[in-house]
MIVEXMI-576446 format. One record per residue: residue in three letters; residue number from 0; x, y, z of N, C-alpha, C, O in turn. Coordinates in steps of 0.02 Angstrom, whole numbers. Layout:
<recs>
+-----+-----+--------+--------+--------+--------+--------+--------+--------+--------+--------+--------+--------+--------+
: res :   n :     nX :     nY :     nZ :    caX :    caY :    caZ :     cX :     cY :     cZ :     oX :     oY :     oZ :
+-----+-----+--------+--------+--------+--------+--------+--------+--------+--------+--------+--------+--------+--------+
: ala : NUM :      X :      Y :      Z :      X :      Y :      Z :      X :      Y :      Z :      X :      Y :      Z :
...
+-----+-----+--------+--------+--------+--------+--------+--------+--------+--------+--------+--------+--------+--------+
</recs>
This chain:
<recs>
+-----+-----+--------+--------+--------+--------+--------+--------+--------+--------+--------+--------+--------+--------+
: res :   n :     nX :     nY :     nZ :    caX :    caY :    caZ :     cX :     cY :     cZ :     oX :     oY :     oZ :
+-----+-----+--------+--------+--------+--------+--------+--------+--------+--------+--------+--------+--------+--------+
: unk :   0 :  -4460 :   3818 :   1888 :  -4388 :   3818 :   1904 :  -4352 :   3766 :   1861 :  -4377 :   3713 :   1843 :
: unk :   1 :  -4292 :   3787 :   1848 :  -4247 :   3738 :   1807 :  -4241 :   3688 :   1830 :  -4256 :   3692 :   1890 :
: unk :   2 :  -4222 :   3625 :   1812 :  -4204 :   3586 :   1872 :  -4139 :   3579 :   1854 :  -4128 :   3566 :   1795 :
: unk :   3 :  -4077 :   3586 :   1906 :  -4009 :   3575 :   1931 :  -3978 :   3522 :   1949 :  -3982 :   3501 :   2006 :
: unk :   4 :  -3933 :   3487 :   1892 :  -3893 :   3431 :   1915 :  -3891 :   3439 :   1994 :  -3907 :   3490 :   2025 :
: unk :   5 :  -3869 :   3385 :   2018 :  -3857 :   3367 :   2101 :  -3808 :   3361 :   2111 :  -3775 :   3310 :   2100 :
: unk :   6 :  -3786 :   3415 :   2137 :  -3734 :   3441 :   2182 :  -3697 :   3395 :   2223 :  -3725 :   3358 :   2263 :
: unk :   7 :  -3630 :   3396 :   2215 :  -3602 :   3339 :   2236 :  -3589 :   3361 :   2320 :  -3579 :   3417 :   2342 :
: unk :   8 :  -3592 :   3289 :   2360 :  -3607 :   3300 :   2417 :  -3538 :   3328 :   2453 :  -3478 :   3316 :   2443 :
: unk :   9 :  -3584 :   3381 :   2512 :  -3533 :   3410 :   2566 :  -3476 :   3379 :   2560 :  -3429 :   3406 :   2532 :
: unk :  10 :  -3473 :   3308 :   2586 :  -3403 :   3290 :   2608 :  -3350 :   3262 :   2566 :  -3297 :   3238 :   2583 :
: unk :  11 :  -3384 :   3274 :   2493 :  -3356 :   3280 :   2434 :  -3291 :   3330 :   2406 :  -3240 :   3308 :   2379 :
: unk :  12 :  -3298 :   3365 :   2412 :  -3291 :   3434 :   2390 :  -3205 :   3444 :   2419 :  -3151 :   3441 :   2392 :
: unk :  13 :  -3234 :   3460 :   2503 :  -3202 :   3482 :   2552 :  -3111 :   3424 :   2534 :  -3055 :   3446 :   2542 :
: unk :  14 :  -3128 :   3346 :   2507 :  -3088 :   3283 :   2510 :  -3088 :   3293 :   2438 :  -3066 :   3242 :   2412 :
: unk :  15 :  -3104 :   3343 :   2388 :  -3071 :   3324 :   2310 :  -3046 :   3395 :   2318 :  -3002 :   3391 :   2276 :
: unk :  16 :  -3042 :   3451 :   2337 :  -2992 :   3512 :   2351 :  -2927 :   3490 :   2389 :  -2877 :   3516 :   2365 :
: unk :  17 :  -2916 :   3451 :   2438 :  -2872 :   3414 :   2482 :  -2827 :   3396 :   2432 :  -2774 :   3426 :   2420 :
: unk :  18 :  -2856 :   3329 :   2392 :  -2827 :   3282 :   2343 :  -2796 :   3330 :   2294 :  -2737 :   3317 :   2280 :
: unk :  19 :  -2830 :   3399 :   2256 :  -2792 :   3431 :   2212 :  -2739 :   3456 :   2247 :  -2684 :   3436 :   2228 :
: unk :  20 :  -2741 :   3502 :   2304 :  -2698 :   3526 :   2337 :  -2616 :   3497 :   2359 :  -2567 :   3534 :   2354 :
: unk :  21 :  -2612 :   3422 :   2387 :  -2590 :   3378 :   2389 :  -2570 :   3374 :   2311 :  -2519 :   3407 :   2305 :
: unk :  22 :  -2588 :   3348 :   2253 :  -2564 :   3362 :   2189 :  -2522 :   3405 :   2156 :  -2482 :   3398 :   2110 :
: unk :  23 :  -2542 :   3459 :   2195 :  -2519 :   3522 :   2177 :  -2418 :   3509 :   2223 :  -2364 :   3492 :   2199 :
: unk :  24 :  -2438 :   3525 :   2286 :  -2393 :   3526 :   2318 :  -2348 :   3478 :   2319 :  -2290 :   3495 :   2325 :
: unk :  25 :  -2365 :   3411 :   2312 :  -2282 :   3382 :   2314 :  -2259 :   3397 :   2256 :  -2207 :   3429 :   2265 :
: unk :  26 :  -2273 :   3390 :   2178 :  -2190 :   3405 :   2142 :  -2198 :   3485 :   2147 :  -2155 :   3502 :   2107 :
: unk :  27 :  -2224 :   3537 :   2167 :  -2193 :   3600 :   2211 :  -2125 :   3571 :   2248 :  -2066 :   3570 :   2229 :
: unk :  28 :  -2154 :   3549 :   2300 :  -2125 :   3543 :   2363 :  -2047 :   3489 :   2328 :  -1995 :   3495 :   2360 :
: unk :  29 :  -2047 :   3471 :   2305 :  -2011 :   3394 :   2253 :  -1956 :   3450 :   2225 :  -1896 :   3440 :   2231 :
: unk :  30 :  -1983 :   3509 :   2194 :  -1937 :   3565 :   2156 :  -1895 :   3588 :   2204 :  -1835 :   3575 :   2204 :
: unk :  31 :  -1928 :   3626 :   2252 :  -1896 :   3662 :   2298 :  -1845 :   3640 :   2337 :  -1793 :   3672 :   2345 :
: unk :  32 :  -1862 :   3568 :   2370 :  -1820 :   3535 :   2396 :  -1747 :   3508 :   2314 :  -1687 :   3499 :   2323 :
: unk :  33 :  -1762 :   3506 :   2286 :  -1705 :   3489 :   2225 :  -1653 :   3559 :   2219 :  -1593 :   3557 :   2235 :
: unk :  34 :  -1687 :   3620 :   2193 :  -1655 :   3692 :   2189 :  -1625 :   3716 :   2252 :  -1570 :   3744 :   2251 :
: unk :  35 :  -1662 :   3707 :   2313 :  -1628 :   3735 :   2367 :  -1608 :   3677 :   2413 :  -1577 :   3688 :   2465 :
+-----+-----+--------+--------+--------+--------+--------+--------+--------+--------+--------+--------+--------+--------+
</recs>
């Protein structure tokens, strides 16, 4: 078997999708509130 970098842990993941999301959404949210 290959061996496979190590997988970054469970509670990793779940808290760096959050952080993009959050990234994502305020200057969204920053626009919307400006235009409307």
């Amino acid at each position: 078997m290959k061996h496979l970098p190590p997988l970054p842990s469970p509670r990793l993941t779940p808290l760096a999708a959050a952080l993009i999301a959050v990234i994502i959404a305020v200057p969204v949210g920053t626009l919307l509130g400006v235009l409307f």
